[in-house]
C-alpha positions as a Markdown table, in Angstrom:
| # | Residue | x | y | z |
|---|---|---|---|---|
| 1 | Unk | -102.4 | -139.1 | -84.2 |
| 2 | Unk | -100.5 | -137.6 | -81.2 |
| 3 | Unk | -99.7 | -140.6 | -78.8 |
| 4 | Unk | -100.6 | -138.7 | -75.5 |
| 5 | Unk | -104.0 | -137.4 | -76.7 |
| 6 | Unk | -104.9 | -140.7 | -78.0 |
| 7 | Unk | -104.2 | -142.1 | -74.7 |
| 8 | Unk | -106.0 | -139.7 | -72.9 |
| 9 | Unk | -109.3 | -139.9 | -75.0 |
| 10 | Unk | -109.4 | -144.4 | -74.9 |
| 11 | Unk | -108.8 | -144.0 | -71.2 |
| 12 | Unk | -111.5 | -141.6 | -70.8 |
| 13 | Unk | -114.3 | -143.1 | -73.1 |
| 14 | Unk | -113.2 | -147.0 | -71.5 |
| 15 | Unk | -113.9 | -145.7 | -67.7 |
| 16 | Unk | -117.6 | -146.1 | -67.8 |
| 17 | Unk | -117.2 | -149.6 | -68.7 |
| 18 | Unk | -114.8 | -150.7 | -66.0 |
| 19 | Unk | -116.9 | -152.8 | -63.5 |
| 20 | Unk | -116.6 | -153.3 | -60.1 |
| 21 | Unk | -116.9 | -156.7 | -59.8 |
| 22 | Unk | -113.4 | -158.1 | -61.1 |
| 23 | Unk | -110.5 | -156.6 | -59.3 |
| 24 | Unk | -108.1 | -158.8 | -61.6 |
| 25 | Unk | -109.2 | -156.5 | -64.7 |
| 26 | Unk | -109.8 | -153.2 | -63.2 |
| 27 | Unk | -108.3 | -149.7 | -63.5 |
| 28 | Unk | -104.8 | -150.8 | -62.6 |
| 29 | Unk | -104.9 | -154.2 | -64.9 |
| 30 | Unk | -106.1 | -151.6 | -67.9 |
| 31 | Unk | -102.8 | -149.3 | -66.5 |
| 32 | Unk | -99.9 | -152.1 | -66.7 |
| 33 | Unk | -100.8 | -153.6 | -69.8 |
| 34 | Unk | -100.8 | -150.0 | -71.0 |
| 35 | Unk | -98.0 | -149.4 | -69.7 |
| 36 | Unk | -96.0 | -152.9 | -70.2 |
| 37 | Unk | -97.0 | -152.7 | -74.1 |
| 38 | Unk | -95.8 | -149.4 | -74.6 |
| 39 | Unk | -92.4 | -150.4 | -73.2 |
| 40 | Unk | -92.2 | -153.5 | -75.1 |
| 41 | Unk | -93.3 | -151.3 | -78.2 |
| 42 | Unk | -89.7 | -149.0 | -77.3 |
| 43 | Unk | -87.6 | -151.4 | -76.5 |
| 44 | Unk | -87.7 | -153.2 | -80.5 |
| 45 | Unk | -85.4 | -151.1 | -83.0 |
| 46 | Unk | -86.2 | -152.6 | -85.7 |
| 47 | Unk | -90.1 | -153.6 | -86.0 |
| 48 | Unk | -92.2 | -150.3 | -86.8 |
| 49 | Unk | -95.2 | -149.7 | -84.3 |
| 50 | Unk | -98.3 | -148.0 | -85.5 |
| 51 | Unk | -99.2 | -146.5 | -82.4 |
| 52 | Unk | -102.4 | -145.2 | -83.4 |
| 53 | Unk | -103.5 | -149.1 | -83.4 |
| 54 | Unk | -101.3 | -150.3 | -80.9 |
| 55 | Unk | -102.9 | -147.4 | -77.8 |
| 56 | Unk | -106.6 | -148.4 | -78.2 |
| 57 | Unk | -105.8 | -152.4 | -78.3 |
| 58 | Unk | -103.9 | -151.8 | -75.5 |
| 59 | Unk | -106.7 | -149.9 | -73.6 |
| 60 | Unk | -109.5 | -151.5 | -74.7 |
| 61 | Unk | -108.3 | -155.4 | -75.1 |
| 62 | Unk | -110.5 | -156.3 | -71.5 |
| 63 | Unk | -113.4 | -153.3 | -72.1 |
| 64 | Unk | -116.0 | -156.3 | -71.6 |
| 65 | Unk | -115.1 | -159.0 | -69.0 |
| 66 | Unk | -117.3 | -161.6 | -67.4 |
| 67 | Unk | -116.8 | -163.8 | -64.4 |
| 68 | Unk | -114.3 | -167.1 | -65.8 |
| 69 | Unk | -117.1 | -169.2 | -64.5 |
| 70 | Unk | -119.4 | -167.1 | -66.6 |
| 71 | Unk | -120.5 | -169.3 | -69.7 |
| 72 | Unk | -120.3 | -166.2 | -72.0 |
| 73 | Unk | -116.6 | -165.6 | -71.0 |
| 74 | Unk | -115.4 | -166.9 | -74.2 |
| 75 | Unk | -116.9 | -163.9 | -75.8 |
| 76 | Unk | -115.6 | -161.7 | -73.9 |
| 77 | Unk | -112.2 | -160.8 | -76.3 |
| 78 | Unk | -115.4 | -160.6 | -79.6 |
| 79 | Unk | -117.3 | -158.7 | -77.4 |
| 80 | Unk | -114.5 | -155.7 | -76.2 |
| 81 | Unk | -113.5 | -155.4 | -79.6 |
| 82 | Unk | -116.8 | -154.8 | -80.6 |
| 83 | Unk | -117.5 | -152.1 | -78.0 |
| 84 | Unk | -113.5 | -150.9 | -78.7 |
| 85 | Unk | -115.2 | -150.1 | -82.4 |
| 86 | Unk | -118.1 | -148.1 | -80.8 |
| 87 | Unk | -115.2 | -145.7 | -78.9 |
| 88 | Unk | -113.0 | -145.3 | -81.4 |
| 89 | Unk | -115.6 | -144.3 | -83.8 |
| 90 | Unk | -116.6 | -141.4 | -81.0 |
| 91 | Unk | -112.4 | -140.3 | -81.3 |
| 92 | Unk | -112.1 | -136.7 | -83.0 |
| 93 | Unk | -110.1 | -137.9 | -86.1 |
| 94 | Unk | -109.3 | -141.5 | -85.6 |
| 95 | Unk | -109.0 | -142.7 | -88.7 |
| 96 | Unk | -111.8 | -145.6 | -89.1 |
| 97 | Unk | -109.5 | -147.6 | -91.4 |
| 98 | Unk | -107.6 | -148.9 | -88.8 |
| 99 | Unk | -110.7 | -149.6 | -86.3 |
| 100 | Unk | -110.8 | -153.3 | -88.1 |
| 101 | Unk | -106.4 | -153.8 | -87.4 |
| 102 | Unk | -107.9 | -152.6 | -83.5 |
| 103 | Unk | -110.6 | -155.5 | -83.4 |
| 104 | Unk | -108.1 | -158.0 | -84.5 |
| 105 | Unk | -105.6 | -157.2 | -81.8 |
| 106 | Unk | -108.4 | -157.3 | -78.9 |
| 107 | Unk | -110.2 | -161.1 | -80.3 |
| 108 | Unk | -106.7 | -162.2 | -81.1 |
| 109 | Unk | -105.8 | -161.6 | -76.7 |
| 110 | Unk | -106.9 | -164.1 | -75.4 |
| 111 | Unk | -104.1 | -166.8 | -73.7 |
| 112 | Unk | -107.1 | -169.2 | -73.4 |
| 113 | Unk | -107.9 | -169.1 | -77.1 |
| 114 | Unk | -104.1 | -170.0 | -78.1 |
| 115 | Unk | -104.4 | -167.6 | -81.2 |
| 116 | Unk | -101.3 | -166.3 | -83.0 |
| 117 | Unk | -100.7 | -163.1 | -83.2 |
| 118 | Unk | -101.2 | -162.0 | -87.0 |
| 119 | Unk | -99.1 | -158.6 | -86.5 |
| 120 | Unk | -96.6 | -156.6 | -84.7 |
| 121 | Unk | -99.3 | -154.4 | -82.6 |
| 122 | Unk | -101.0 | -157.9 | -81.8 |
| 123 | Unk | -97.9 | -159.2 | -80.7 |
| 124 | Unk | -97.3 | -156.4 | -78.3 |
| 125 | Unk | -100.8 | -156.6 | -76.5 |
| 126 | Unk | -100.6 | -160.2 | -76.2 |
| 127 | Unk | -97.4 | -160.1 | -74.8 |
| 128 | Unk | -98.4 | -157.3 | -72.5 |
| 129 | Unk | -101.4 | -158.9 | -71.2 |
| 130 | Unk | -99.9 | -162.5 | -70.4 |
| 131 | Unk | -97.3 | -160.7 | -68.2 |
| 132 | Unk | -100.2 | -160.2 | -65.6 |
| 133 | Unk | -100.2 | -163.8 | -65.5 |
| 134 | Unk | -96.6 | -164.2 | -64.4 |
| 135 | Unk | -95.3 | -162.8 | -61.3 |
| 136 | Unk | -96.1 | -161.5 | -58.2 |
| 137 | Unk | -99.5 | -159.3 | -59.6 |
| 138 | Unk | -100.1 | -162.4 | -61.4 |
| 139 | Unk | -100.1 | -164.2 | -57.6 |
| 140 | Unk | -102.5 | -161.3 | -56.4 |
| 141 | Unk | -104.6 | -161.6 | -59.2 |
| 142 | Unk | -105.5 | -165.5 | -59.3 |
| 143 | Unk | -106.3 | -165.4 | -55.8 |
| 144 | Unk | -108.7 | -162.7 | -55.8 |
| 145 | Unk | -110.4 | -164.3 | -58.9 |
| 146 | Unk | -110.7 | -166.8 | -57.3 |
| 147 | Unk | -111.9 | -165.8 | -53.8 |
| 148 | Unk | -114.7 | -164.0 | -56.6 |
| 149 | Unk | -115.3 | -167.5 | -57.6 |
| 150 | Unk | -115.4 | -169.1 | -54.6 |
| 151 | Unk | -112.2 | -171.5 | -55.4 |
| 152 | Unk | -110.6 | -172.9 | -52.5 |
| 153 | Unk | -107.1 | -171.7 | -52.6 |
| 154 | Unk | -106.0 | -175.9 | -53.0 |
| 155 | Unk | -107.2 | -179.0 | -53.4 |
| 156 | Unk | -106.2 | -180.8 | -49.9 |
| 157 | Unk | -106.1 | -184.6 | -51.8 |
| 158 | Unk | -103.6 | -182.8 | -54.1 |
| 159 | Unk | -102.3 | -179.3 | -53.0 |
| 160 | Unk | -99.3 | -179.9 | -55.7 |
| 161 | Unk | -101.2 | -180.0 | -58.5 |
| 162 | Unk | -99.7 | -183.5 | -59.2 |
| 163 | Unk | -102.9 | -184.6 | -61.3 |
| 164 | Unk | -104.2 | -184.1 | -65.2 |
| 165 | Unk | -104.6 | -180.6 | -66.0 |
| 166 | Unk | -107.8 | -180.3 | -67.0 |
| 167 | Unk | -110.1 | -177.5 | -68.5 |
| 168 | Unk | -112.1 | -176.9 | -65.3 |
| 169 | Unk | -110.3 | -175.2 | -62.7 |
| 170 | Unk | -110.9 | -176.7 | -59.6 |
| 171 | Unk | -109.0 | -174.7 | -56.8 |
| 172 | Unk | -106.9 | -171.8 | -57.4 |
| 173 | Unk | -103.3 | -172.9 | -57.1 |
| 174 | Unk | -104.0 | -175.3 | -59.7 |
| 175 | Unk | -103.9 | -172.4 | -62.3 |
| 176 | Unk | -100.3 | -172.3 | -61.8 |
| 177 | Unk | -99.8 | -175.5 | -62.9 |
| 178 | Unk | -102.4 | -174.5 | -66.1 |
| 179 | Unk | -101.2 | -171.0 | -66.9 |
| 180 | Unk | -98.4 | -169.0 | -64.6 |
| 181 | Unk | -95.8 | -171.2 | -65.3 |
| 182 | Unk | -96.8 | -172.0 | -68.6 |
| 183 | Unk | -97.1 | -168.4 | -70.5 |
| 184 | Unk | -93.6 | -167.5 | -70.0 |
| 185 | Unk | -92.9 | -169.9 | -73.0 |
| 186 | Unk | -95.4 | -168.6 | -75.3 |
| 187 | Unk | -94.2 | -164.5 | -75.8 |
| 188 | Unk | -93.4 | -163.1 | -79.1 |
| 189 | Unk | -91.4 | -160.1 | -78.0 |
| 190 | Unk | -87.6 | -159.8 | -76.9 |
| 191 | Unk | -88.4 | -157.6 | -74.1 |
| 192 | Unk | -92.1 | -159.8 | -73.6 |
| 193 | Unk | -89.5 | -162.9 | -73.0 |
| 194 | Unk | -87.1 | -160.9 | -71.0 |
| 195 | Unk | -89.6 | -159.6 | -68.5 |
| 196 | Unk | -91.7 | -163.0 | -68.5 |
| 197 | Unk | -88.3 | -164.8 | -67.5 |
| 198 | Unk | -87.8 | -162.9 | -64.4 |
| 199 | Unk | -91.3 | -163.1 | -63.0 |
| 200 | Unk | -91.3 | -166.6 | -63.6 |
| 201 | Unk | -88.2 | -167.1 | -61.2 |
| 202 | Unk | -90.3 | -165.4 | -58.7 |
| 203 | Unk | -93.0 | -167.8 | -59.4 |
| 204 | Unk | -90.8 | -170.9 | -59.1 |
| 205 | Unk | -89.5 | -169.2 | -55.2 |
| 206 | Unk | -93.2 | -168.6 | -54.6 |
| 207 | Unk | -93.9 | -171.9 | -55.3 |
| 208 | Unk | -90.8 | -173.6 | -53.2 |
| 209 | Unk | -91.8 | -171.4 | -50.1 |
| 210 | Unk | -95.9 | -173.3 | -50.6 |
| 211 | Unk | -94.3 | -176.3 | -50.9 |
| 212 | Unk | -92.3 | -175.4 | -47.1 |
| 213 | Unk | -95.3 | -174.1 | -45.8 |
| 214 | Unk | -97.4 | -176.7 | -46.8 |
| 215 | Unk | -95.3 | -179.4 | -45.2 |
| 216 | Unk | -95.2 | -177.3 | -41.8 |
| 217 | Unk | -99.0 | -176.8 | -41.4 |
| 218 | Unk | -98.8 | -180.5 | -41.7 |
| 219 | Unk | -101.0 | -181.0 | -45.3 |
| 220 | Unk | -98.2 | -182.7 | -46.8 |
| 221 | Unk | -94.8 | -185.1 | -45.5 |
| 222 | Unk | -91.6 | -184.4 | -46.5 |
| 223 | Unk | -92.1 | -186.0 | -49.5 |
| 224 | Unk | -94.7 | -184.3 | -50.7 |
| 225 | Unk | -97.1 | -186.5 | -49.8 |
| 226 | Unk | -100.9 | -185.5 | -49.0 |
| 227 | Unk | -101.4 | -186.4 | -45.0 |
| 228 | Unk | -104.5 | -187.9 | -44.3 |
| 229 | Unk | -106.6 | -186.0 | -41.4 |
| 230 | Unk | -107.8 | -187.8 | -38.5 |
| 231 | Unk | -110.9 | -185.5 | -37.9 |
């Protein structure tokens, strides 16, 4: 099919379903990991892309989101391919053969769900989509989840994240401990690892400046101690 029209149709059969709600995985989300896996797609000579599965996984990977303290959240990646299915099927001449490669691509993107890619296009997406999680969008994005969720933006008895990682994310800094500086390690792609690596020394400047910060609002001594309050 031609790559531009394709485009054009997922983007204008996914806007219906973009909430409101969940300005981590609006509009512009949908955009960069368009955009980021079409690049990475480019920039490797020598796997074939079949761009015809690659565009609508791309576009429709986050079609159905709920909040992360939302108990049906882990159905979310089942749920968009599901609804991806629906669209496609409603695409002048998309060939339905390749709907079920499409469905694979969206319930295999998910960086909470740990699941291998099982082929090139899944690759792509998932590499796309965890680059939102490193970086400076990545930054903007977990505090304005979090703000959705109510999350303080640390945990004042351990603002360093010094403790067990656990599933439950208790304040919001504590998902770069869990995830930002974790996903950089975990692309497929050449250019997926290349890009990851440079957000990721933003991240670790980000995370020096807190650490500054932190010690000159007085919530931690120089070493990086939690002060108590006398109030």
């Amino acid at each position: 099919m031609d790559k531009n029209k394709l485009m054009i149709d997922c983007f204008r059969l996914l806007m219906p379903h973009i909430g409101e709600h969940d300005k981590s995985h609006d509009l512009e989300h949908m955009r960069r990991v368009f955009n980021l896996g079409m690049r990475i797609a480019k920039s490797e000579t020598i796997q074939v892309t079949d761009y015809d599965i690659l565009i609508p996984a791309l576009i429709f990977h986050d079609s159905v989101i709920f909040r992360k303290d939302d108990p049906r959240n882990n159905l979310a990646p089942s749920k968009s391919a599901d609804l991806a299915e629906v669209l496609l099927k409603s695409v002048p001449g998309y060939p339905e053969i390749k709907i079920k490669r499409v469905k694979d691509c969206i319930q295999e993107c998910s960086f909470s769900n740990g699941i291998e890619p099982s082929t090139w296009e899944s690759a792509i997406l998932q590499d796309a989509d965890k680059l939102e999680s490193v970086g400076a969008l990545a930054i903007m994005r977990t505090f304005s989840s979090g703000g959705e969720m109510n999350r303080p933006f640390y945990n004042p008895l351990d603002p360093l994240c010094k403790g067990e990682v656990t599933e439950k994310v208790g304040a919001s800094i504590e998902l770069f401990k869990k995830r930002l500086f974790v996903v950089a390690k975990t692309m497929s792609t050449n250019e997926g690892k290349r890009l990851a690596q440079k957000r990721v020394t933003f991240l670790r400047s980000f995370w020096e400046r807190y650490k500054e910060e932190l010690i000159e609002g007085g919530i931690i001594d120089e070493k990086l101690e939690p002060l108590e309050t006398e109030y």
